[in-house]
C-alpha positions in Angstrom: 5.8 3.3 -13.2 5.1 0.7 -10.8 6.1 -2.7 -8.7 4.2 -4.7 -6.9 0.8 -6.6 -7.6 -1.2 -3.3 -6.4 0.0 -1.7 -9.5 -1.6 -4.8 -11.8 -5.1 -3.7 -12.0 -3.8 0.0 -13.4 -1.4 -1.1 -15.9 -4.1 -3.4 -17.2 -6.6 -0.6 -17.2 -4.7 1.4 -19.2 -3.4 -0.9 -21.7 -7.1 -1.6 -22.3 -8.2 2.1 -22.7 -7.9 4.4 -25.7 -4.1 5.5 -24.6 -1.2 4.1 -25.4 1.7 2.9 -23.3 5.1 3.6 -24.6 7.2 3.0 -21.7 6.8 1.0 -18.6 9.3 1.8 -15.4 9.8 -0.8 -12.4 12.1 -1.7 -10.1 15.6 -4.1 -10.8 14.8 -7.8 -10.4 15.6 -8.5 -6.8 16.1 -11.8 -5.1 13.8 -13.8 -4.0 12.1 -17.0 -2.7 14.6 -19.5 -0.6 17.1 -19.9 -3.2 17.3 -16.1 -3.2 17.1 -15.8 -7.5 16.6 -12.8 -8.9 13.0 -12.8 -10.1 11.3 -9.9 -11.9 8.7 -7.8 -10.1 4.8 -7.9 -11.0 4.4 -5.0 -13.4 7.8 -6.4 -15.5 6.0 -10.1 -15.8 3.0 -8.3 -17.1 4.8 -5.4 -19.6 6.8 -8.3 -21.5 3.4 -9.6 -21.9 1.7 -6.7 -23.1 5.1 -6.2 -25.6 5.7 -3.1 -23.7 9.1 -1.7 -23.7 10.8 -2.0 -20.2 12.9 0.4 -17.8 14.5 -0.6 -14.4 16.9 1.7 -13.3 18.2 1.4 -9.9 17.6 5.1 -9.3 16.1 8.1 -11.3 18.9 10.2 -9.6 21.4 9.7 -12.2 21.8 13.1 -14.4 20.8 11.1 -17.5 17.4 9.4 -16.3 15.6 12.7 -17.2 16.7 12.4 -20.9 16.6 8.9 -21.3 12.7 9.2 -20.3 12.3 11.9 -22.3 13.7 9.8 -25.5 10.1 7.7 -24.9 7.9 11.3 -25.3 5.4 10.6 -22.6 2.8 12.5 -22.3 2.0 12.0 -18.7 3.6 9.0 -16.4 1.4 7.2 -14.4 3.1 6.7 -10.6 1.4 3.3 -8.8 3.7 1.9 -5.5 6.6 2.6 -7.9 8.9 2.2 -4.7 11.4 4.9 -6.4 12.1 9.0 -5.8 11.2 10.5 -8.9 13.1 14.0 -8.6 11.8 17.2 -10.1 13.9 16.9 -13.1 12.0 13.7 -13.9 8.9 15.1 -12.8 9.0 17.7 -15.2 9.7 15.5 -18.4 5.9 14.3 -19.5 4.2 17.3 -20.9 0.9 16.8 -18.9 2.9 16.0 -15.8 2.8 13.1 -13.3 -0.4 11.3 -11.8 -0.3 9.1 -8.5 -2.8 6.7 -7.4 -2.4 7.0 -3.6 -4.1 4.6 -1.8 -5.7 6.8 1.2 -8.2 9.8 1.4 -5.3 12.4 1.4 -3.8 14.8 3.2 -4.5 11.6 5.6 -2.0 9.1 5.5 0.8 10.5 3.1 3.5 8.3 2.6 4.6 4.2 2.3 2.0 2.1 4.6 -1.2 4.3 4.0 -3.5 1.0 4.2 -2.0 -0.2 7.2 -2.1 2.2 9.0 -6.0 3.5 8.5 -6.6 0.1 9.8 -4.4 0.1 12.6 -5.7 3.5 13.8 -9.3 1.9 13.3 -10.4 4.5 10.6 -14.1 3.4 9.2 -13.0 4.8 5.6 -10.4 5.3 3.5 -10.1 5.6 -0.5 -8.1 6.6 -3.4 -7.2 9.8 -4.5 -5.6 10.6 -8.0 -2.9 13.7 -7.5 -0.1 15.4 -9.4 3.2 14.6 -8.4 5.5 16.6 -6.9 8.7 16.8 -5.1 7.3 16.6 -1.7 6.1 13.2 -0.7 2.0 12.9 -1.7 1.7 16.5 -1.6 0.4 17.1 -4.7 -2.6 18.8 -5.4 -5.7 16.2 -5.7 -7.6 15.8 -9.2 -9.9 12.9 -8.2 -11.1 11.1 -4.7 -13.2 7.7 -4.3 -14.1 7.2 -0.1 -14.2 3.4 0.2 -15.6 1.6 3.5 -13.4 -0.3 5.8 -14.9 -3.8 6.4 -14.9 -5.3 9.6 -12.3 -7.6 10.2 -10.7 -6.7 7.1 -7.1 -7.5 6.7 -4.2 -4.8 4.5 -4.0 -7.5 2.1 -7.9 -7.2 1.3 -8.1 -3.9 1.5 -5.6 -2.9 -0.9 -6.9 -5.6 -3.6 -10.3 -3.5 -3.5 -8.4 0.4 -3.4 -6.3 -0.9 -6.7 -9.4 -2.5 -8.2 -11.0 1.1 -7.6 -7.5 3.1 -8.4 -7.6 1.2 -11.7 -11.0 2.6 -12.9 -10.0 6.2 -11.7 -7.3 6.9 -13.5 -8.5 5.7 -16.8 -11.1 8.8 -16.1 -8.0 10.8 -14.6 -6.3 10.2 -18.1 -9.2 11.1 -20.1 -9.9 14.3 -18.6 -6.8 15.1 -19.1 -6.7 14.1 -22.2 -9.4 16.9 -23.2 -8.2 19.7 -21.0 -10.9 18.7 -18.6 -8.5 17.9 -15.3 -8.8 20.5 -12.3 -6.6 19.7 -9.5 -7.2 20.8 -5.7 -4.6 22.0 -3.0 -4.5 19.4 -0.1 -4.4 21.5 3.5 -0.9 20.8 5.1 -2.4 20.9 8.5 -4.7 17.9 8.0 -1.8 16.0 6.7 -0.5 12.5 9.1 2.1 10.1 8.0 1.7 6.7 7.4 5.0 5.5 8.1 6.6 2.1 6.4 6.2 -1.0 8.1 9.1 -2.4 10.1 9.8 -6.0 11.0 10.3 -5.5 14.4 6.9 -3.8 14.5 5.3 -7.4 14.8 6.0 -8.7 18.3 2.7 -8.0 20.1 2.8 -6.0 23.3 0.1 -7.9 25.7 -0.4 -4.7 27.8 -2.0 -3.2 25.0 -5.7 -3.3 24.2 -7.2 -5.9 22.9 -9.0 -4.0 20.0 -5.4 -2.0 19.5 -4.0 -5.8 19.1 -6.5 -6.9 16.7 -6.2 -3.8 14.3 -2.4 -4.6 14.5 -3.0 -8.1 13.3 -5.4 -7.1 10.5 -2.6 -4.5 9.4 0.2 -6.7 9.0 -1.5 -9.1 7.0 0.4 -10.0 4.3 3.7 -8.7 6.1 5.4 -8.6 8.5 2.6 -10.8 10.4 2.0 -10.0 13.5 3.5 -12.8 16.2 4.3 -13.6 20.1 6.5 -16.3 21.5 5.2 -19.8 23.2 7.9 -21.6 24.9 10.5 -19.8 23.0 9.2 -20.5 19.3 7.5 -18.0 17.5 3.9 -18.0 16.8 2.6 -16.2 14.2 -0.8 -14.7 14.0 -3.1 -14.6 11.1 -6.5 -14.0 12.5 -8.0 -13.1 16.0 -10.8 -11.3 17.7 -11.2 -9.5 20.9 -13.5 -11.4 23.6 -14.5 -9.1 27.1 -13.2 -10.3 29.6 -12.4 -9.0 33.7 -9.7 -7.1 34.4 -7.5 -9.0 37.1 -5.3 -11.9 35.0 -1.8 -10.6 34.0 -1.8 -9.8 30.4 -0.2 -12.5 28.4 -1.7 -15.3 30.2 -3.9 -18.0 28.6 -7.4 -18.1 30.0 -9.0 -20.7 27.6 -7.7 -22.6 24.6 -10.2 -24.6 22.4 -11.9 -25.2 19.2 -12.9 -21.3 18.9 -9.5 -20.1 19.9 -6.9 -20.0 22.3 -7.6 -17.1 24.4 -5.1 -14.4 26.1 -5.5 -11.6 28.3 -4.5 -8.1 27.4 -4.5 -4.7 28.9 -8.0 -4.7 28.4 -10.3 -7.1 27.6 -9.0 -10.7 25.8 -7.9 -11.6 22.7 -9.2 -15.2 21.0 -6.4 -16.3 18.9 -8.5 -17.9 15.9 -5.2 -19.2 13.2 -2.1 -19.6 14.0 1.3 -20.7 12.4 3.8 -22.2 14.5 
C-alpha cells in the first residue's frame, strides 16, 4: 500500500524478490497538473506495469474493506506513504501482520513530514526504521533500523530519494525474516517520541527576524513543497537555494545588504542570508 514516488523503490524491490505480490493498494486518481485531470498516482502507473491487481478505495473505513482485502489472502501488507488510516480491522487481516517503512529513526519524528522536519530542526542523522503497524500513529514496535547521515545543504527532496532507496533494501530483509519466523520486534519508548507534523502552505512565508541558519534549514525542508518564499515589491519570490553569510548585527532584518553574482544578500535576526536561486 502506497502513493507517492517514495513508495517506487519498495514496490520494485519486492516484485524483484522471492515474494509475491497479490494486491497492490493506493490512493484514487486525483487531479492534477493545470488542466486539473485526474491522473493516477506513482505506485498505480507502476502496478499496471508489473500486471499487479489494483485497489483504490477512498477510505479503508467502510465495514467491507476488511473483507474485501481479505478476499486477496495476504500474508503481510507492506505500508510505504500510503496517505490512508488503516483501522485495526484492517490491520488485523494479513496473517503476519502489517510492516511500515517510516522514514525517521523512531520514536523521533512519528507522523506525516518526518524528513522535513529532522532537517528543519538541524538533526545530523536520521534513518529508516521497519515497524509493525498499529492503530496508533508509528507506534509500532520496531523490527529493523538503518541511521543514515544528513548532508550538508541537503534538501527534503534528496533526502527522502536516499531513505527510500535504503527503505527499499530493508524490507526485502524485513520480509524474509519474517518469512522464516526470524522477525523480533522492539517496543519504541513513548517518552522519546516528537511529532513531525504535516507541512502547511502557509508555513512558507519566511520570517526575517528569525536566524539565518533557522531560515536556511527551512528552505532546505520545503524543497520540493511548499517552497519556501518572501515578497519583493509585492510579487512573490520563491526560494530554492541559500546560505547563511555572518554578518553585524545593526541592519533591520529584511533589508538587502548586497546583491550580485553570488547572491542577493538579506539580513536576518542573526547573521545574513545569501539568496543563491530564485523564482520570480
Amino acid at each position: 500500500a502506497g502513493t507517492p514516488s517514495f513508495a517506487l523503490p519498495a514496490l520494485d524491490a519486492i516484485a524483484a524478490s522471492r515474494h509475491r505480490l497479490v494486491v497492490v493498494y493506493t490512493q484514487p486518481d486525483r487531479p492534477a497538473g493545470r488542466g486539473r485531470e485526474l491522473a493516477a498516482s506513482p505506485i498505480k502507473e507502476r502496478a499496471l506495469s508489473l500486471g499487479v491487481p489494483i485497489e483504490q478505495p477512498e477510505s479503508l473505513r467502510d465495514p467491507g474493506a476488511p473483507a474485501h482485502l481479505s478476499g486477496h489472502s495476504p500474508d503481510v501488507m507492506v505500508v510505504v506513504a500510503y496517505g490512508l488510516l488503516l483501522p485495526q480491522a484492517v490491520l488485523d487481516v494479513p496473517r503476519l501482520g502489517c510492516l511500515n517503512i517510516h522514514a525517521s529513526l523512531l520514536p523521533r519524528w512519528r507522523g506525516a513530514a518526518p524528513v522535513a522536519r529532522a532537517i528543519e530542526a538541524g538533526d545530523r542523522t536520521t534513518g529508516v526504521c521497519i515497524m509493525r503497524m498499529e492503530a496508533g500513529l508509528d507506534t509500532g514496535p520496531v523490527m529493523l533500523r538503518q541511521e543514515l547521515a544528513i548532508a550538508p545543504g541537503e534538501t527534503a527532496g534528496e533526502l527522502e530519494t536516499r531513505l527510500a532507496a535504503q527503505g527499499a533494501g530493508m524490507i526485502v530483509t524485513a520480509l524474509d525474516a519474517l518469512a522464516g519466523g526470524r522477525a523480533s520486534f522492539e517496543p519504541q519508548d513513548p517518552a522519546l517520541a516528537t511529532w513531525a507534523r504535516k507541512l502547511q502552505k502557509s508555513e512558507a512565508r519566511i520570517s526575517w527576524q528569525e536566524r539565518a541558519e533557522v531560515i536556511e534549514r527551512r528552505v532546505r525542508a520545503q524543497i520540493p513543497w511548499p517552497v519556501a518564499e518572501t515578497r519583493l515589491e509585492g510579487l512573490q519570490l520563491r526560494i530554492w537555494q541559500a546560505r547563511v553569510v555572518a554578518a553585524a548585527s545593526g541592519p533591520r532584518p529584511g533589508t538587502i545588504l548586497a546583491a550580485g553574482p553570488q547572491g542577493v544578500v538579506v539580513m536576518t535576526g542573526k547573521d545574513a542570508l545569501a539568496l543563491e536561486r530564485l523564482q520570480l
